[in-house]
ROTIDREN-81251 format. One line per field, with one value per residue (C-alpha): residue number from 1; residue in three letters; x, y, z. Coordinates in steps of 0.2 Angstrom, whole numbers, plus 5000, padded with zeros to 4 digits. Layout:
BEGIN
nr <- NUM, ... .
rest <- Ala, ... .
east <- X, ... .
north <- Y, ... .
up <- Z, ... .
END
This chain:
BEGIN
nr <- 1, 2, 3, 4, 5, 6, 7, 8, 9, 10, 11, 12, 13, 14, 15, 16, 17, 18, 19, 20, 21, 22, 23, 24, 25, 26, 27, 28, 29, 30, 31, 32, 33, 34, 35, 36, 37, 38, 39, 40, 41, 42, 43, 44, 45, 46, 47, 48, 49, 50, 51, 52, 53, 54, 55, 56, 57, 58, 59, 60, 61, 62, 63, 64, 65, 66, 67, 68, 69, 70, 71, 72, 73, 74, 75, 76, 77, 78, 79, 80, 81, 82, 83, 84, 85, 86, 87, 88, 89, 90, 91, 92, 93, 94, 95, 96, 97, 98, 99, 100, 101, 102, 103, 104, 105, 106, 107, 108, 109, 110, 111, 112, 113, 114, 115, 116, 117, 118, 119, 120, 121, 122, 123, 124, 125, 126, 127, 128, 129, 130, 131, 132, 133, 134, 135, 136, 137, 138, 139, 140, 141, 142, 143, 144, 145, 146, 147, 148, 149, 150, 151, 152, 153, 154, 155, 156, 157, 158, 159, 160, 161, 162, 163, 164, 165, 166, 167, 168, 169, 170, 171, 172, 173, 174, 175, 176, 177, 178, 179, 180, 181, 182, 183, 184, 185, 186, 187, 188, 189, 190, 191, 192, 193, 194, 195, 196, 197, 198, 199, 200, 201, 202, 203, 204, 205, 206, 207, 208, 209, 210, 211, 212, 213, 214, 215, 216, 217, 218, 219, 220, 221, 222, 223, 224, 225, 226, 227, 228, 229, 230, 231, 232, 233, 234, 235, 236, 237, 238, 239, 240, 241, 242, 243, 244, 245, 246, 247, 248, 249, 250, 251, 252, 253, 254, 255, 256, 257, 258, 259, 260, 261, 262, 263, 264, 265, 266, 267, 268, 269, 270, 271, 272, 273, 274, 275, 276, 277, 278, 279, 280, 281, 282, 283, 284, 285, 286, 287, 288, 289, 290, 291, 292, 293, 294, 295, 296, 297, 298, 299, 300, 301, 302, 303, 304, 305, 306, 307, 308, 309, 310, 311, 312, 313, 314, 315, 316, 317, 318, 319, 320, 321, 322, 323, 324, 325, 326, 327, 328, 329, 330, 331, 332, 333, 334, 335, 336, 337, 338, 339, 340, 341, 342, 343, 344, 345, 346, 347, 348, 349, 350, 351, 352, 353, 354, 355, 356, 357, 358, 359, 360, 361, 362, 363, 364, 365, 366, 367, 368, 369, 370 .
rest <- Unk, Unk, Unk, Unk, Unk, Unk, Unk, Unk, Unk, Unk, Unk, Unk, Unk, Unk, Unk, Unk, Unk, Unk, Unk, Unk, Unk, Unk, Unk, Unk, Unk, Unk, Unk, Unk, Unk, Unk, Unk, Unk, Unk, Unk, Unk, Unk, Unk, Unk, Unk, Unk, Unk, Unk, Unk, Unk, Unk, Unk, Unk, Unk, Unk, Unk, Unk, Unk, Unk, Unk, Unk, Unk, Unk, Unk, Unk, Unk, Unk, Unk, Unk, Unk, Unk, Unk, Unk, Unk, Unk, Unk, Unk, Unk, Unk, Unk, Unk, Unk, Unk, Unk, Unk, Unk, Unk, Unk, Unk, Unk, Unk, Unk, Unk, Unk, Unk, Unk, Unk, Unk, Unk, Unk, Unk, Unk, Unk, Unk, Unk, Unk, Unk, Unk, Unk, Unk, Unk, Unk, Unk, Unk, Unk, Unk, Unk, Unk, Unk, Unk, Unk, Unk, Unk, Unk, Unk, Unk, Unk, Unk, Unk, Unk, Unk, Unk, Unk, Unk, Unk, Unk, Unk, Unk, Unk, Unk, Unk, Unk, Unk, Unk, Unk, Unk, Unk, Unk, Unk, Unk, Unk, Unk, Unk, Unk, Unk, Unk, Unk, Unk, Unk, Unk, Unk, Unk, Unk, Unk, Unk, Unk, Unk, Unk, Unk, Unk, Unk, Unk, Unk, Unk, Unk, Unk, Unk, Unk, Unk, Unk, Unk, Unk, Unk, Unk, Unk, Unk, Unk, Unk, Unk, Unk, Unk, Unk, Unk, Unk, Unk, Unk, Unk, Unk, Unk, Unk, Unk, Unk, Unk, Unk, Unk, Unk, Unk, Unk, Unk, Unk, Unk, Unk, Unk, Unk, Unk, Unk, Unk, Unk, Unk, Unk, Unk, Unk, Unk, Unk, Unk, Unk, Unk, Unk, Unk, Unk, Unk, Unk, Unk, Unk, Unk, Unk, Unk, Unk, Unk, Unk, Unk, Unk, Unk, Unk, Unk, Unk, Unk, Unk, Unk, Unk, Unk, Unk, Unk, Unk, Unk, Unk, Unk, Unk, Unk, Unk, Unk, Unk, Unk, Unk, Unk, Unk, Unk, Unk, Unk, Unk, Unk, Unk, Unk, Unk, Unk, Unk, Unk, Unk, Unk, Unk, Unk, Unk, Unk, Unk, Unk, Unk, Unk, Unk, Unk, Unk, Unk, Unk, Unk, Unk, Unk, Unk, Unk, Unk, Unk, Unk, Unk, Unk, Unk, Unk, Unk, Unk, Unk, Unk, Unk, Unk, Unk, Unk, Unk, Unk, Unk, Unk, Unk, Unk, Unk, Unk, Unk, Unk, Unk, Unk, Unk, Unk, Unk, Unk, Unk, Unk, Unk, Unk, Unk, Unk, Unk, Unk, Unk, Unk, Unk, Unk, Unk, Unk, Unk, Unk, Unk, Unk, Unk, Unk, Unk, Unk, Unk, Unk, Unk, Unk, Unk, Unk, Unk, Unk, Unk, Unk, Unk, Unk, Unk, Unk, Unk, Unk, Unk, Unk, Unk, Unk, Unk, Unk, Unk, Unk, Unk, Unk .
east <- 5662, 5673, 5676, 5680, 5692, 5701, 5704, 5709, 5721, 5729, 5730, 5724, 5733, 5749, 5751, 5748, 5758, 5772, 5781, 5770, 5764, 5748, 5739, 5742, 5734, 5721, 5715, 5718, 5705, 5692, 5692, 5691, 5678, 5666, 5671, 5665, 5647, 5645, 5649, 5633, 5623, 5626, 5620, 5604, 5604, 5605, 5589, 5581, 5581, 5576, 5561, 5556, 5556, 5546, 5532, 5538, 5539, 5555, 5553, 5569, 5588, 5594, 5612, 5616, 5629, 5629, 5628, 5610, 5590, 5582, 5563, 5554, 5534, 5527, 5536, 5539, 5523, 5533, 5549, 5558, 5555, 5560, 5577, 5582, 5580, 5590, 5602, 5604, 5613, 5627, 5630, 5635, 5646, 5654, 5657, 5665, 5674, 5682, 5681, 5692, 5705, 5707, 5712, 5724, 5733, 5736, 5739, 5753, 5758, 5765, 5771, 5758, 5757, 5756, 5744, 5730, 5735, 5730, 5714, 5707, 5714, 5703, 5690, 5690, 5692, 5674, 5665, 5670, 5666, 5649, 5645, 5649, 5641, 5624, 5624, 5621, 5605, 5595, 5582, 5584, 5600, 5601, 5605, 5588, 5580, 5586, 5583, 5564, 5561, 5570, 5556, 5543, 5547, 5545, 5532, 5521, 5519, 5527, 5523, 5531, 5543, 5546, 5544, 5561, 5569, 5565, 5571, 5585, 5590, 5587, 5600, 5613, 5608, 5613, 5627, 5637, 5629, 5639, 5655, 5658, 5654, 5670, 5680, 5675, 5681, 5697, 5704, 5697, 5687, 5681, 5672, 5657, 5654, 5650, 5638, 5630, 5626, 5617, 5608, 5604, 5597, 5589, 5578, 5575, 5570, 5558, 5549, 5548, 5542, 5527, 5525, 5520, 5511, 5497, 5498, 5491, 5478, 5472, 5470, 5452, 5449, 5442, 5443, 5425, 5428, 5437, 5434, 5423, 5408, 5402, 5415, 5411, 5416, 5422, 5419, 5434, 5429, 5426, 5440, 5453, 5444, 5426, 5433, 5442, 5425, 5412, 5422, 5438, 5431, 5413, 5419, 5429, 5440, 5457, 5456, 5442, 5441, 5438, 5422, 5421, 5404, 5398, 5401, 5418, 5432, 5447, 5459, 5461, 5463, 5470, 5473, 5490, 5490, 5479, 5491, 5506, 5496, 5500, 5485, 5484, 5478, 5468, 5453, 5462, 5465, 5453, 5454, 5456, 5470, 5479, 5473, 5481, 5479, 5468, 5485, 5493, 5483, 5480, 5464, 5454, 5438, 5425, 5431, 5446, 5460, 5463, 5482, 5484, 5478, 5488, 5504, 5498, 5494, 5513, 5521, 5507, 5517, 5501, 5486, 5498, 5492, 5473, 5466, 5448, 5437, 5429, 5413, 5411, 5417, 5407, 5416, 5412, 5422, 5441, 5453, 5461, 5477, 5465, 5454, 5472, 5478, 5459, 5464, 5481, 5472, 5459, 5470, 5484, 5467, 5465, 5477, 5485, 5483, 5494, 5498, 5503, 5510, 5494, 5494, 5507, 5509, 5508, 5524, 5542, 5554, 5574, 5587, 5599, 5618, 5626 .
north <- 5486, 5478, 5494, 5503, 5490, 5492, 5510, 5507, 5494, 5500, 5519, 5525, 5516, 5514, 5532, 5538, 5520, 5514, 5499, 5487, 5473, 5469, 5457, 5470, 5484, 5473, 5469, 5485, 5490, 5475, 5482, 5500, 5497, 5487, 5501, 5516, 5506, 5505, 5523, 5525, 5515, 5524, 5540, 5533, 5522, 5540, 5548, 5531, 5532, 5550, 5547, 5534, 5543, 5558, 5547, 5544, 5525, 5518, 5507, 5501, 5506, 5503, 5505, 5508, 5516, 5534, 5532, 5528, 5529, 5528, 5525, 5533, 5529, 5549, 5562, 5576, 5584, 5601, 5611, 5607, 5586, 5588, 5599, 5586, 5569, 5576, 5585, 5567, 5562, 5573, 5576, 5557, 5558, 5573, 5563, 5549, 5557, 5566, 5548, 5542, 5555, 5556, 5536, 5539, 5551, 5542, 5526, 5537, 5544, 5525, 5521, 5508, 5503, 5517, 5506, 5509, 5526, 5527, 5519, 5527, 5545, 5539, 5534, 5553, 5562, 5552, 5554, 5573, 5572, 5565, 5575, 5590, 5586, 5580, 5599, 5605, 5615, 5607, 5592, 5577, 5579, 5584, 5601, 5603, 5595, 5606, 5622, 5616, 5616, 5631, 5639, 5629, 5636, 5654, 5653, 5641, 5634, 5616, 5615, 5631, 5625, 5611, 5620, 5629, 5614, 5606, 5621, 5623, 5603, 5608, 5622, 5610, 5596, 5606, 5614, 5597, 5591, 5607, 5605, 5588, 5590, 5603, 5590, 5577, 5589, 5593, 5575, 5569, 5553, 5553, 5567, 5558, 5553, 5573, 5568, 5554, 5563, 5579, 5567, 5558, 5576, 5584, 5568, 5567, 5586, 5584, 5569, 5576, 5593, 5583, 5575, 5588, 5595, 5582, 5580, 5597, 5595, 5579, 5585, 5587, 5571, 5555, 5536, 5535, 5552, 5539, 5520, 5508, 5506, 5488, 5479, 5462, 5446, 5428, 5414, 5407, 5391, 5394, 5384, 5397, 5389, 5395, 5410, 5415, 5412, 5419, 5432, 5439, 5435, 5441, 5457, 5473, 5469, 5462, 5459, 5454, 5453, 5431, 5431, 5414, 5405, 5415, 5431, 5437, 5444, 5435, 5441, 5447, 5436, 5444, 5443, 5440, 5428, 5419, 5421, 5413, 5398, 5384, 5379, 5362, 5368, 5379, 5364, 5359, 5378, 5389, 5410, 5406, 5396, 5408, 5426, 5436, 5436, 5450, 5455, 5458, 5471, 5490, 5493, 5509, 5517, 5528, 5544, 5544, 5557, 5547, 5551, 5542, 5525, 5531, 5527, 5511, 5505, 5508, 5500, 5484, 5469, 5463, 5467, 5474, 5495, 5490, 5493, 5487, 5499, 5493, 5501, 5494, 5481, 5477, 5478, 5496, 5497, 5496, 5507, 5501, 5510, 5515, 5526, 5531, 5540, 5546, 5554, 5560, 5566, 5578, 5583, 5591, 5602, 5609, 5621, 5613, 5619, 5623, 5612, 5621, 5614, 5602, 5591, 5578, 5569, 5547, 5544, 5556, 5549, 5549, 5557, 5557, 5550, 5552 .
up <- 5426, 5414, 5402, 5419, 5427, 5409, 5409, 5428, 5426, 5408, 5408, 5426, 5436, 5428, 5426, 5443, 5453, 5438, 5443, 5447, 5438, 5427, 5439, 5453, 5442, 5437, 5458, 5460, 5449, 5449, 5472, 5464, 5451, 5466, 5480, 5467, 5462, 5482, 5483, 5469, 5478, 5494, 5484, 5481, 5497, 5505, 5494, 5498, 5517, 5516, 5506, 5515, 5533, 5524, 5518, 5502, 5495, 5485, 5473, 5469, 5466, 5448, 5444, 5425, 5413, 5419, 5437, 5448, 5448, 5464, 5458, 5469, 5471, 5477, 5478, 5492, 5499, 5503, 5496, 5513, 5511, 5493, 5495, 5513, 5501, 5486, 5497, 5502, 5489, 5484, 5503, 5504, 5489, 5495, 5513, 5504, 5494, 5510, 5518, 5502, 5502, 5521, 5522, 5504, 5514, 5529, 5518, 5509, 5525, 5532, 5517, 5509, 5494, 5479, 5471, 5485, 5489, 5469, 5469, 5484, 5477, 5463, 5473, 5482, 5464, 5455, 5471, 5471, 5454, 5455, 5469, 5459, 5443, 5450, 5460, 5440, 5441, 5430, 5431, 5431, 5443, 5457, 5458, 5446, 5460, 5472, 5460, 5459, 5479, 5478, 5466, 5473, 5491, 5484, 5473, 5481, 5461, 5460, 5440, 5438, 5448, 5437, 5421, 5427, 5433, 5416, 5405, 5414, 5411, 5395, 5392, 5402, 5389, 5376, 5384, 5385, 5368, 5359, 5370, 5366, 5347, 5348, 5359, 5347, 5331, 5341, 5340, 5360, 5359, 5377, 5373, 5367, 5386, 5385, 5372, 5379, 5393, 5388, 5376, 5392, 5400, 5386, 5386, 5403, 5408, 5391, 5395, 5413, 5406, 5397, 5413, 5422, 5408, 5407, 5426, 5427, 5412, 5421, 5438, 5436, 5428, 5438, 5434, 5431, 5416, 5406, 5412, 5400, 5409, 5414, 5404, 5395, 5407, 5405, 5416, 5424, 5417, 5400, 5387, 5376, 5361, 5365, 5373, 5355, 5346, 5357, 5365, 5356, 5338, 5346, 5355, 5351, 5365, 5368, 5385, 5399, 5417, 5423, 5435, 5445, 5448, 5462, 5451, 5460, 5448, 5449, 5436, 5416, 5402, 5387, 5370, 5373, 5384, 5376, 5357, 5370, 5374, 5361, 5351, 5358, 5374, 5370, 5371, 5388, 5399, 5404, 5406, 5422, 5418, 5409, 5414, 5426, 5443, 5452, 5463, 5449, 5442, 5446, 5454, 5459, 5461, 5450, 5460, 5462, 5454, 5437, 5437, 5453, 5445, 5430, 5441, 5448, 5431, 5426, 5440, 5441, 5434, 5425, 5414, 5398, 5402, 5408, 5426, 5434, 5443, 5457, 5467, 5484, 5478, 5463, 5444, 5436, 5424, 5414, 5408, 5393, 5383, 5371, 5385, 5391, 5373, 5374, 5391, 5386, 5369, 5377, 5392, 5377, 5373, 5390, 5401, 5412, 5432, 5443, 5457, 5474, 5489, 5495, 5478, 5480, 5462, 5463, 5456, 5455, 5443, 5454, 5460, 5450, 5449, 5431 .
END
């Protein structure tokens, strides 16, 4: 905000409504500024709503340096869902910045203040901009999202669908890469926003390239083909300093699932939790004092599509990468990072399998907004 406000009030402005003084420019641009991160949030906001109404959950709505993330938790069942909730986005841009321009005319037009008619033309030109640049066909904006369902629609193939989304992000990356090396070469400073941003998308269409690759290796896989089997417990009860002794310094393990007296697991003490307790109480707490709590951790079943607890495990706020199997209700086993590589390890060696238009994947990563 305040890097934006500064080139608003001490070049931007100025230039396009001299005369006025530096408090004005500087108002001026602190509204501008807040109006244009509302417009970026009404571009996700409009991805969001969408996503929702077709069955897929959002998360959140992050706002950050190159524009907005809206975190979806899903994605799109078929091509039409996918192409209405990113078209979502750059239609809502577009409308703003038609909303923008159509009041800086009119403000022009009786005679208000060159100031306004400046930011709200500014307003209308970013949200053009923004509009235009995210319609790039390459992922992760969202023209590559519209080029995927685009693909997926035709060839009833969603990883091939994303392999050209991905690869095409990819040549775009690049292309902006190279043409703001040139620009930087030829004396133009801004240039490395140009930079920034196909760094920005070559990383993003290469780690959702991989993505989709071990999706498709691991689409045969099950919880219960990587899970530890009938993991050690703890009592609830039992003090950090016997639990150090007779369980951490006793086991090859760094974290294990709290049972109370009648046998029910409560939660997941681990090793670091146990490392951030001071010393001194280590004779006073209990792992059930310090482990984490059952609700915080991602949970499934022996049979169910190991990618899908995969996800949960990423978003759960707890349990440091582990998740607890349950069967009927009864512990069967954990999935630890190690089982995880183990997973991702053997699932390189396979061929991945393509997903048509019935496999929905746990987790899509955004829209875009850069």
């Amino acid at each position: 905000m305040v890097l934006l406000a500064w080139s608003l009030a001490g070049a931007t402005l100025p230039e396009l409504a001299p005369g006025s003084s530096d408090p004005v420019y500087w108002i001026a641009a602190v509204g501008g500024v807040l109006l244009l991160f509302a417009s970026l949030l009404a571009h996700e906001l409009a991805h969001s709503v969408v996503a929702e109404r077709r069955g897929v959950s959002v998360e959140g709505i992050t706002l950050w340096l190159l524009g907005g993330v809206s975190q979806l938790h899903g994605e799109a069942k078929t091509p039409r869902d996918e192409f209405d909730i990113t078209a979502a986005g750059p239609l809502t841009s577009v409308a703003l910045a038609l909303g923008f321009g159509a009041v800086a005319v009119f403000v022009a037009a009786i005679g208000g203040p060159t100031v306004l008619v400046a930011v709200l033309g500014w307003l209308a030109a970013i949200n053009g901009v923004l509009a235009a640049f995210n319609l790039i066909p390459g992922a992760p904006l969202d023209g590559g999202r519209l080029l995927h369902a685009a693909v997926w629609h035709r060839s009833g193939d969603r990883s091939r669908a994303t392999m050209v989304a991905t690869r095409a992000g990819g040549r775009v990356g690049y292309t902006l890469i190279g043409l703001g090396i040139l620009l930087l070469l030829a004396g133009d400073l801004s240039a490395a926003w140009f930079v920034l941003l196909g760094w920005f998308l070559l990383a993003a269409s290469r780690a959702e390239a991989t993505h989709e690759l071990l999706r498709g290796a691991l689409a045969g896989v099950r919880v219960r083909d990587v899970m530890t089997p009938r993991p050690t417990v703890a009592p609830e009860d039992v003090p950090l300093s016997t639990l150090v002794d007779d369980w951490f310094l006793g086991h090859d393990c760094s974290a294990f699932p709290v049972v109370a007296a009648d046998g029910k697991v409560t939660g997941l003490v681990t090793l670091a939790r146990v490392k951030s307790t001071p010393r001194h109480d280590w004779e006073r707490l209990t792992a059930g004092d310090v482990a984490e709590p059952l609700e915080s951790l991602a949970t499934g079943a022996p049979n169910e599509p190991f990618p899908e607890i995969l996800e949960r495990m990423a978003g759960a706020p707890g349990g440091g990468g582990r998740a607890l199997v349950f069967d009927d209700g009864v512990l069967a086993g954990i999935i630890t990072p190690t089982d995880v590589q183990r997973a991702v390890d053997l699932a390189a060696l396979r061929s991945p399998r393509p997903r048509g238009d019935s496999i929905a994947r746990p987790r899509a990563p955004t829209s875009g907004g850069a």
